[in-house]
VEXROLO-649029 format. One line per 2 residues: their letters; for each residue x, y, z of C-alpha. Coordinates in pm, whole numbers. Layout:
a) X,Y,Z; ...;
***
This chain:
xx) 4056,-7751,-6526; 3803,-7455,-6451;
xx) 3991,-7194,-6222; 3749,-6919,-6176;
xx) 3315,-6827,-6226; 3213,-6515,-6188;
xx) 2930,-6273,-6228; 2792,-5938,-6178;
xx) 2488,-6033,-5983; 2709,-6219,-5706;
xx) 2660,-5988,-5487; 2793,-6049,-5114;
xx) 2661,-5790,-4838; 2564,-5536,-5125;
xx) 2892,-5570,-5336; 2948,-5772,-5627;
xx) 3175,-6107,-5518; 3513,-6129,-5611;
xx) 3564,-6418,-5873; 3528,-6728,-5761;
xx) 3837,-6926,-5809; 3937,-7321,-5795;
xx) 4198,-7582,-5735; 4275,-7939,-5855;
xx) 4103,-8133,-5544; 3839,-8041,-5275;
xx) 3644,-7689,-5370; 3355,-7649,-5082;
xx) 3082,-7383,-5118; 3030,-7415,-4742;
xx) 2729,-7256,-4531; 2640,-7229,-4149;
xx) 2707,-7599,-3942; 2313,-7471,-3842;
xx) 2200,-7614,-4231; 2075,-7298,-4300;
xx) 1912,-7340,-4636; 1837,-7115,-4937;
xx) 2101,-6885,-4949; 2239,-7059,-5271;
xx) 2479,-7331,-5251; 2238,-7596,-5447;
xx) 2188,-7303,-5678; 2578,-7250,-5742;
xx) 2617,-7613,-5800; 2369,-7561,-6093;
xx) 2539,-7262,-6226; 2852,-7491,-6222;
xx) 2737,-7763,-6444; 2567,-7428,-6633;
xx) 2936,-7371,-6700; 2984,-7736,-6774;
xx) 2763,-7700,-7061; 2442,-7829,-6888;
xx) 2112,-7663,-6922; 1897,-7769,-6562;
xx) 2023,-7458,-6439; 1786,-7276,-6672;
xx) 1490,-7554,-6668; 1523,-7589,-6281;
xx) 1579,-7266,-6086; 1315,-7081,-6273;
xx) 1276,-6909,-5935; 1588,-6725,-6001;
xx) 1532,-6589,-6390; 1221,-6394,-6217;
xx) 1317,-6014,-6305; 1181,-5910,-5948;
xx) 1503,-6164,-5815; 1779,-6189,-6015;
xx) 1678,-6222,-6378; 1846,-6258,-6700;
xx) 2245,-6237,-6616; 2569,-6340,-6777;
xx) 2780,-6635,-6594; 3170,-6561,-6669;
xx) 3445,-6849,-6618; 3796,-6969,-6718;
xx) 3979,-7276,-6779; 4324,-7376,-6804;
xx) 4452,-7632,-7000; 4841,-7751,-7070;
xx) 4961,-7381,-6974; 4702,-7216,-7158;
xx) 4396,-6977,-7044; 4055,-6958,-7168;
xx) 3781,-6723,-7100; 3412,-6762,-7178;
xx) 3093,-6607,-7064; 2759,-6748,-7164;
xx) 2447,-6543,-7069; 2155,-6762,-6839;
xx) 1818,-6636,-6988; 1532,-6871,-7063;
xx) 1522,-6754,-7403; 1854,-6750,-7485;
xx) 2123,-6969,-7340; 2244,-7223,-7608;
xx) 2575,-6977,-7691; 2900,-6928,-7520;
xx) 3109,-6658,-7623; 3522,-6708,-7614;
xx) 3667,-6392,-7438; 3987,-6215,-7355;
xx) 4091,-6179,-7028; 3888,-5903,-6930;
xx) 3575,-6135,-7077; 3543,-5912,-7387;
xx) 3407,-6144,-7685; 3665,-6258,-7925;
xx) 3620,-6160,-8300; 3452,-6523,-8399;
xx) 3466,-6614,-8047; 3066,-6713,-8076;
xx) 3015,-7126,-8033; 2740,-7317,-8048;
xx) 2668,-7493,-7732; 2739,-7862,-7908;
xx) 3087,-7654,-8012; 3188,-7589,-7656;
xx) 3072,-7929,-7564; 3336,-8080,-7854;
xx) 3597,-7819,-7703; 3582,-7921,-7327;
xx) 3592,-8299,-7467; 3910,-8231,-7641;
xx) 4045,-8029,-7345; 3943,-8321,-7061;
xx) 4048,-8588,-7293; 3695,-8740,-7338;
xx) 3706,-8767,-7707; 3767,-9158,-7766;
xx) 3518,-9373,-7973; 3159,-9299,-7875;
xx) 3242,-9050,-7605; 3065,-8719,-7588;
xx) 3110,-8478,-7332; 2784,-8429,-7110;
xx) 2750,-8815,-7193; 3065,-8855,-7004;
xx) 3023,-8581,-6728; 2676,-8588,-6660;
xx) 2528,-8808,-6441; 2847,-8732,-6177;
xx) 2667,-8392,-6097; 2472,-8458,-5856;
xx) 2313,-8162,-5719; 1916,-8105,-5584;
xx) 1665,-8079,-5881; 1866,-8272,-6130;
xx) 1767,-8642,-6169; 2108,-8787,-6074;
xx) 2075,-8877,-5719; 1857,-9204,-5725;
xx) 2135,-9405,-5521; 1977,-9735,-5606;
xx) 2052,-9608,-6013; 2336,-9376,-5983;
xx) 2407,-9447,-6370; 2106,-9254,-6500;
xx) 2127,-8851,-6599; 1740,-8875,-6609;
xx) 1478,-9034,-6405; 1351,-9216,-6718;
xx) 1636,-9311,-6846; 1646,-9695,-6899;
xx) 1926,-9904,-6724; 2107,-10043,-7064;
xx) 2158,-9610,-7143; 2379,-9620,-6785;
xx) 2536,-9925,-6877; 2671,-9847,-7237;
xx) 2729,-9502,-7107; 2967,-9606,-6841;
xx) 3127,-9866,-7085; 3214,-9557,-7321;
xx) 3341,-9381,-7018; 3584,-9627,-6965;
xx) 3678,-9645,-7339; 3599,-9985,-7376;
xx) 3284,-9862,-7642; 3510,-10031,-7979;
xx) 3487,-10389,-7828; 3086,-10358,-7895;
xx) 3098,-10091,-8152; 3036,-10334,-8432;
xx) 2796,-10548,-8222; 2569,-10255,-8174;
xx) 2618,-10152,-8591; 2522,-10486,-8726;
xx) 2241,-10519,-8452; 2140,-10204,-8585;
xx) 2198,-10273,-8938; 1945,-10570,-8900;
xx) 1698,-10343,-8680; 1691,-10132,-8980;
xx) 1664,-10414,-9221; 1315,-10583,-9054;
xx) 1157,-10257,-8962; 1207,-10134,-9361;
xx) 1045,-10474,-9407; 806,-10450,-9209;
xx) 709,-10121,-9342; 697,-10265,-9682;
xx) 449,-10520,-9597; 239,-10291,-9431;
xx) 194,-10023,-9705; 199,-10394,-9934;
xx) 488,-10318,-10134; 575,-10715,-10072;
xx) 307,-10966,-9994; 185,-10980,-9645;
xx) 103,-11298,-9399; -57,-11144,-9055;
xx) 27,-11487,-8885; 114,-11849,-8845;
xx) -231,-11971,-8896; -270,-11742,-9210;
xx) 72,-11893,-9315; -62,-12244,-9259;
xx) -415,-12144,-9478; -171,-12023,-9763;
xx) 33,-12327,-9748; -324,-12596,-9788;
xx) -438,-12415,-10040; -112,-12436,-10225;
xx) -121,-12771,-10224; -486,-12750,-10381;
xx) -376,-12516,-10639; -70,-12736,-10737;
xx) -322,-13053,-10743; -532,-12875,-11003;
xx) -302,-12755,-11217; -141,-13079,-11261;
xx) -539,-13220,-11310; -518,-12961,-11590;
xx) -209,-13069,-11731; -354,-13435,-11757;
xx) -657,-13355,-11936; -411,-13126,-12149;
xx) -242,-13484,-12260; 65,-13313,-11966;
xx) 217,-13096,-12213; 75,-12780,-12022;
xx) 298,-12873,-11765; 553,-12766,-11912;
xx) 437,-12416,-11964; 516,-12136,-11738;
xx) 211,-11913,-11586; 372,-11634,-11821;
xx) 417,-11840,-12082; -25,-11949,-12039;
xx) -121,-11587,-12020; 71,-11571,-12355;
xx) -46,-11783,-12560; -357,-11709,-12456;
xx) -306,-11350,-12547; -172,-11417,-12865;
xx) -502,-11687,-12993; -741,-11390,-12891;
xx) -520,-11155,-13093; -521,-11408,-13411;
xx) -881,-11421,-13396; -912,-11087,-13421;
xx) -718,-11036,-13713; -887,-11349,-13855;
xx) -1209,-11158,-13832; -1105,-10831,-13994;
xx) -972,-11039,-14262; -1287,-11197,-14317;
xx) -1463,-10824,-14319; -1191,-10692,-14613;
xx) -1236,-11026,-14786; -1606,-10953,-14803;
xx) -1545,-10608,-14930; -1327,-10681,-15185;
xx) -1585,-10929,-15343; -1833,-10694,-15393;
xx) -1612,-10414,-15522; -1514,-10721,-15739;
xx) -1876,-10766,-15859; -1928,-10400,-15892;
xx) -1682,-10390,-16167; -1765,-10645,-16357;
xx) -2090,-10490,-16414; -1914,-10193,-16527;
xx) -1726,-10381,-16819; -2061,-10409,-17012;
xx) -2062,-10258,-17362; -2199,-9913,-17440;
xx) -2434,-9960,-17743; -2380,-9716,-18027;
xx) -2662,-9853,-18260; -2949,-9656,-18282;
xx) -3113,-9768,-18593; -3384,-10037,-18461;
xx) -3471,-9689,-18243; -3503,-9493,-18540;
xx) -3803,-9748,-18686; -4006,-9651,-18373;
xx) -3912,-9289,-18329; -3810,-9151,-18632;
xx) -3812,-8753,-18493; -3555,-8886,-18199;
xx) -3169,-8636,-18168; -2961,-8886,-18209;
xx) -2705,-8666,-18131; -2819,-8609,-17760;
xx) -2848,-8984,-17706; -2505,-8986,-17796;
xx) -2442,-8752,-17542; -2608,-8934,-17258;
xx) -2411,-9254,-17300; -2052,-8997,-17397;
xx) -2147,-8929,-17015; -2214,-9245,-16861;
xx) -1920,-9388,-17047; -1705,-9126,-16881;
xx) -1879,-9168,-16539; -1809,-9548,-16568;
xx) -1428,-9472,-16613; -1416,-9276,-16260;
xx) -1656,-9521,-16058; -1397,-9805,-16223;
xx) -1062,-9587,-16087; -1205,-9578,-15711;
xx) -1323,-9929,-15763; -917,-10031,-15839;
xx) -829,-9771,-15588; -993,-9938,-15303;
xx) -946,-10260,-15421; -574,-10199,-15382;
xx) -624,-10084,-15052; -817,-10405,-14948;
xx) -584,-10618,-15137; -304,-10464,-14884;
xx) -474,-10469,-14572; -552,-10830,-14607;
xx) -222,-10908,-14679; -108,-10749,-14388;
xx) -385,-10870,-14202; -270,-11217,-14275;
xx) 112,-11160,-14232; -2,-11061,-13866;
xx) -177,-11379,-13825; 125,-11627,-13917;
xx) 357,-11399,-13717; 131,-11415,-13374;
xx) 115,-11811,-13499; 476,-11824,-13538;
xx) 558,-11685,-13229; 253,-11915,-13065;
xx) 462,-12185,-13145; 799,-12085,-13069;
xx) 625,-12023,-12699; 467,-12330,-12676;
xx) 424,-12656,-12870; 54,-12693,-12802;
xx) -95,-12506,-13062; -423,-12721,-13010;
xx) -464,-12607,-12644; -792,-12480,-12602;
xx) -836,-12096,-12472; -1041,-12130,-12165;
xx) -767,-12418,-12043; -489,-12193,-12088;
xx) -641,-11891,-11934; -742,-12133,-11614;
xx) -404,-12234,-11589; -265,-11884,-11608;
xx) -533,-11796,-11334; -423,-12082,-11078;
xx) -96,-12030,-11158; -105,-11659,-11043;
xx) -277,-11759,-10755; -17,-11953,-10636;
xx) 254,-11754,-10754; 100,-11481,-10519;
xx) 53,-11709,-10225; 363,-11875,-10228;
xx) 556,-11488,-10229; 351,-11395,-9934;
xx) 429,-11705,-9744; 769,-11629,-9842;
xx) 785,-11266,-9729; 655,-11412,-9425;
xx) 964,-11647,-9375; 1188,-11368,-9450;
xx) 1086,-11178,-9257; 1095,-11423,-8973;
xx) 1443,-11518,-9078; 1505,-11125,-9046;
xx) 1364,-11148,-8705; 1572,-11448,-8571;
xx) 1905,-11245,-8704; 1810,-10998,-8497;
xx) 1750,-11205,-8204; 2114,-11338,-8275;
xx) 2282,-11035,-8264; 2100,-10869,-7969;
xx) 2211,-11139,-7796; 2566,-11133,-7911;
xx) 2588,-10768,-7818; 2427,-10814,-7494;
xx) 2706,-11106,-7432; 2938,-10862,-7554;
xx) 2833,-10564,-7312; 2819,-10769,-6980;
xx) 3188,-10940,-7072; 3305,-10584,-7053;
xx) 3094,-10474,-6779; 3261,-10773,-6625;
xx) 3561,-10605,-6593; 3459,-10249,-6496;
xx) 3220,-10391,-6235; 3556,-10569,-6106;
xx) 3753,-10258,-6112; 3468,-10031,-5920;
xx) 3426,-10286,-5681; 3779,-10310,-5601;
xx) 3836,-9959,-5560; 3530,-9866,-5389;
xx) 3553,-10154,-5134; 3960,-9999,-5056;
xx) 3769,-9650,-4974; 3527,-9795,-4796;
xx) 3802,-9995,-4559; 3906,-9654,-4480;
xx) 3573,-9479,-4351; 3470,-9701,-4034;
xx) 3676,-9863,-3714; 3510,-10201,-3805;
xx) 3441,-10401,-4089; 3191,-10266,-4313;
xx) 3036,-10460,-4602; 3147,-10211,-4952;
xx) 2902,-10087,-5234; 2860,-10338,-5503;
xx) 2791,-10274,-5859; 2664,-10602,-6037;
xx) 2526,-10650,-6434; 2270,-10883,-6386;
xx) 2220,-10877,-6814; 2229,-10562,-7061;
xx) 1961,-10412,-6970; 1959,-10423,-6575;
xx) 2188,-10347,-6310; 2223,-10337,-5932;
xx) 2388,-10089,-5681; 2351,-10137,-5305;
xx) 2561,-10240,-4986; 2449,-10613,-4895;
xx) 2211,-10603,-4589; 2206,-10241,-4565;
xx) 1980,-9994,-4667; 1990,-9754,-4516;
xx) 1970,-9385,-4642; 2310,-9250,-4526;
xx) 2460,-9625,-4653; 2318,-9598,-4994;
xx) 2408,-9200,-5011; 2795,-9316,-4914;
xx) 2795,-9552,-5165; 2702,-9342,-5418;
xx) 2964,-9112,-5335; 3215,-9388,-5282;
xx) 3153,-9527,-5669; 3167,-9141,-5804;
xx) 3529,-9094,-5645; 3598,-9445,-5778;
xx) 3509,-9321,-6151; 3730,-9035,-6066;
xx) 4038,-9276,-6034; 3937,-9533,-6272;
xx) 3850,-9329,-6606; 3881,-8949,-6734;
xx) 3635,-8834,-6588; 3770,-8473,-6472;
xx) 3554,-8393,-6187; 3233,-8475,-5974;
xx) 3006,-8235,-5816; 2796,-8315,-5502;
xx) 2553,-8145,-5334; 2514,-8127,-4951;
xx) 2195,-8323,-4931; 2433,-8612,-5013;
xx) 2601,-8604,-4649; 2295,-8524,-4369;
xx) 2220,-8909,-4308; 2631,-9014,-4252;
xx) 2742,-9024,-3934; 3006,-8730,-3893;
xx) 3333,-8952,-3860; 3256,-9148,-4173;
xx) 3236,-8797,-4382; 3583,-8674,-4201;
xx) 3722,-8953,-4393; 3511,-8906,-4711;
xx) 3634,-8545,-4721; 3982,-8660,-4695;
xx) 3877,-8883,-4980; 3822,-8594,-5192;
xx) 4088,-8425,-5113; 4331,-8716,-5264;
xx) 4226,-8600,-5624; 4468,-8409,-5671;
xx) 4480,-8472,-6031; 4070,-8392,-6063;
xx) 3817,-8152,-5903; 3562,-8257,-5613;
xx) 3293,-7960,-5607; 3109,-7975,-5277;
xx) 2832,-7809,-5115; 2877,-7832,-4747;
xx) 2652,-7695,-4453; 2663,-8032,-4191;
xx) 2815,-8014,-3818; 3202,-8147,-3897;
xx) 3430,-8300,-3664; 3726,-8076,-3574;
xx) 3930,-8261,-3851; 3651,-8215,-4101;
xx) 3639,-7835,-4034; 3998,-7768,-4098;
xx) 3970,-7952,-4467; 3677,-7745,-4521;
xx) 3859,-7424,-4408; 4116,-7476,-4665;
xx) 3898,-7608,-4966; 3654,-7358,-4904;
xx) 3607,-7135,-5223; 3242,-6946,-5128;
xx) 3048,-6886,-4802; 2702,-6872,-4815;
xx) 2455,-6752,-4521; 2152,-6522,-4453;
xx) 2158,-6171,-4427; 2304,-6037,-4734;
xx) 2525,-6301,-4782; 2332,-6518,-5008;
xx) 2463,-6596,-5371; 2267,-6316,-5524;
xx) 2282,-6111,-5202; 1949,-6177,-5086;
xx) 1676,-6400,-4995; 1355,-6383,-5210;
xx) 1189,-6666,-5030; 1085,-6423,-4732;
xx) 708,-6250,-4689; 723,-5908,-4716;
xx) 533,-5666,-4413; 300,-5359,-4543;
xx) 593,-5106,-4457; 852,-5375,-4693;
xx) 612,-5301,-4949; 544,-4912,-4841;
xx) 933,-4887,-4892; 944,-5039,-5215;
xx) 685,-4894,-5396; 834,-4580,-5238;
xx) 1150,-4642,-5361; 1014,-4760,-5703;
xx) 845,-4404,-5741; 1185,-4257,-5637;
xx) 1085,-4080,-5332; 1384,-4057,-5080;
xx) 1434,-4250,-4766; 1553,-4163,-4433;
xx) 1895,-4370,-4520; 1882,-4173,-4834;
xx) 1924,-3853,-4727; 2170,-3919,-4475;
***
């Protein structure tokens, strides 16, 4: 339990306070019966759940972080837990307050004493014995401090730790409080699971990595004009003599591939054919005989060199004999690509017909089928998608509704237990018979809190109080902290007995801020829980007041001061 908080700006009628130190039970920070306000208690209260690991302290009382108050300061506090002590300090500045440092007695850091604020928060779970399934500390502790600023006093939704925070948050919060979380632990995964599942679905659809149907009536569009798609194809079929039928949209865009590859190779067959006939006819020509007799020459030209004629046709001879090589050459070449040309075309035939048996199926009937058949193919996906994901949907209707049966059953029970103990309190505070608090689950997502017929402000503040001390014997939860604005609207004998209340946890810790008229009774329970006094006149938290206007010689003084000229009190 926390046994002491302390700090060097405490300061109580110009000296720094004493350490602050607690009991198991009542603790008041008490002020004047008068309600004299602003001399700190609310502001203590905050510095407590500050120790509790909280952070409104910092958000909230920005007043007090001002560096012509108090400014940035250094909270230090103990625990004790089976027998053992443990000493922290965490510092309270704006712009740095997320670390608590483990100390020695005398609140000198540890060596690795520095934790993380989610560290300490593990620690004090393990220490208050909050850790079951789904438990986390300020998850557990938080919405039973109830002090000014912080958003935990709506008494019509005392389950919430923040004014937004929806109703089915309180609920499951106060289920794991109770450690009943495992009965709908695997409710909430596979409601989550399925969550997960549609909303990756969803996602997919919209960026159209699966086909996408907006709506019903787009459904119903897709679905007509399936049926007109699957009317025509089978009209194609028929006129196909129904083999097509048989043939897959894959297999259509196939066949169809392979007939405009065969007659392609068909026509570069036809161009190496043509080629090859002329170098054909080329070398014929080239076969003709040289001729070597010159003699009938001689009769007309009987001065003509022989010799050089000779010559010439020695040349042309030998010119023949190359153009004749090249000729074979390329006729070789064009031999081979035709032969290749036409093993292509009896494999793409072969494999036309091991595809389909309608060899005789005319292009543009196969390519229509493959285009109506990809049509559909496309429409009927989308319309699927859009089933799926409706079926996703529906599943995870199923099992929100499952783990919303599954949360009320248990809230069932805890409502049951409150109720119980809250109305025995409540039998305890008045003379007569006064209706109790009730706490009722209407469904998962809603609750109610309020006294039947009743209303009324100080009614709905008791109640709240009532169901807090109720928690307090019902679950582990070590300790509530209430501020005084809690108390003004109940009549004074009803908060005697509420007092006494608190002081029967004697196994847990009631921190109370406490400034109301008491009844004679009420003052001697206050006497002894008191812990911290708080009025004007130096004894404030932080020794002063710095909600007060300051006169021209207030201000005279300290700017005189500030320059460090001397006062009257000074010298003397």
């Amino acid at each position: 339990m926390l046994l002491e908080v302390s700090c060097d700006k405490f300061v109580e009628n110009g000296k720094v306070r004493k350490p602050i130190r607690f009991e198991k039970g009542l603790n008041a920070v008490v002020g004047n019966e008068s309600g004299t306000n602003s001399v700190g208690k609310s502001t203590f209260l905050m510095i407590l759940d500050f120790v509790f690991g909280g952070d409104d302290y910092i958000k909230k009382s920005k007043e007090v972080f001002k560096t012509t108050n108090v400014g940035p300061h250094t909270i230090k506090f103990n625990f004790g837990f089976d027998g053992q002590l443990y000493y922290f300090t965490r510092l309270a500045d704006p712009a740095n307050y997320n670390t608590v440092i483990r100390c020695n007695e005398n609140y000198e850091p540890l060596e690795d004493g520095e934790m993380t604020i989610s560290q300490y928060h593990k620690f004090l779970a393990k220490c208050y014995g909050l850790n079951e399934l789904g438990q986390t500390w300020r998850g557990s502790v938080a919405r039973a401090i109830r002090v000014d600023r912080r958003e935990t006093i709506d008494t019509d939704k005392p389950l919430k730790s923040y004014k937004e925070e929806p109703d089915r948050d309180g609920i499951v919060a106060l289920i794991k409080l109770f450690g009943q979380y495992a009965v709908i632990e695997e409710a909430l995964k596979q409601k989550s699971a399925s969550e997960d599942e549609e909303k990756a679905f969803k996602e997919a659809q919209k960026y159209e990595y699966i086909p996408n149907v907006k709506n019903g009536t787009e459904f119903r569009k897709n679905a007509e004009r399936i049926k007109v798609l699957e009317a025509e194809i089978e009209e194609l079929a028929d006129q196909s003599s129904k083999g097509l039928l048989e043939l897959t949209s894959l297999q259509a865009e196939q066949i169809s591939s392979i007939r405009n590859k065969i007659a392609g190779f068909r026509r570069q067959r036809s161009r190496l054919q043509a080629q090859l006939k002329g170098l054909e006819m080329s070398k014929s020509e080239g076969k003709k005989s040289f001729q070597k007799d010159y003699q009938e020459l001689l009769v007309f030209f009987p001065d003509i060199d022989v010799n050089k004629l000779e010559q010439v046709e020695e040349f042309h001879h030998r010119i023949s004999n190359i153009l004749n090589g090249e000729i074979r050459e390329n006729q070789k070449n064009l031999e081979a690509m035709i032969s290749l040309a036409t093993s292509k075309i009896k494999e793409l035939e072969e494999e036309q017909l091991r595809i389909s048996q309608l060899p005789n199926v005319a292009k543009a009937t196969l390519e229509r089928y493959a285009e109506l058949q990809k049509e559909m193919q496309e429409l009927l996906a989308a319309n699927e998608a859009y089933k799926k994901r409706d079926e996703l949907h529906d599943n995870t209707v199923k099992l929100v509704e499952s783990l919303d049966k599954s949360i009320v059953n248990e809230m069932r029970y805890i409502e049951t237990k409150l109720n119980s103990l809250m109305d025995e309190m409540n039998e305890t505070l008045y003379d007569v018979k006064i209706k109790p608090p009730i706490l009722h689950t209407d469904n998962a997502n809603k609750y109610e809190f309020a006294t039947e017929d009743d209303g009324g402000t100080g009614m709905r503040y008791k109640g709240m109080i009532l169901l807090d001390l109720a928690l307090l014997q019902a679950t582990h939860l070590p300790f509530v902290i209430h501020d005084s604005l809690l108390l003004p609207n109940i009549e004074n004998e009803a908060i005697e007995k509420i007092l006494e209340l608190y002081t029967k946890q004697t196994d847990k810790q009631v921190f109370l801020a406490f400034d109301k008229t008491a009844t004679p009774n009420a003052r001697r329970i206050l006497k002894k829980a008191q812990r911290l006094h708080l009025s004007r006149g130096g004894n404030e938290l932080f020794g002063k007041a710095w909600n007060r206007k300051k006169n021209d010689s207030d201000e005279l003084n300290d700017n005189m001061t500030d320059s460090g000229t001397i006062t009257a009190t000074e010298e003397q």
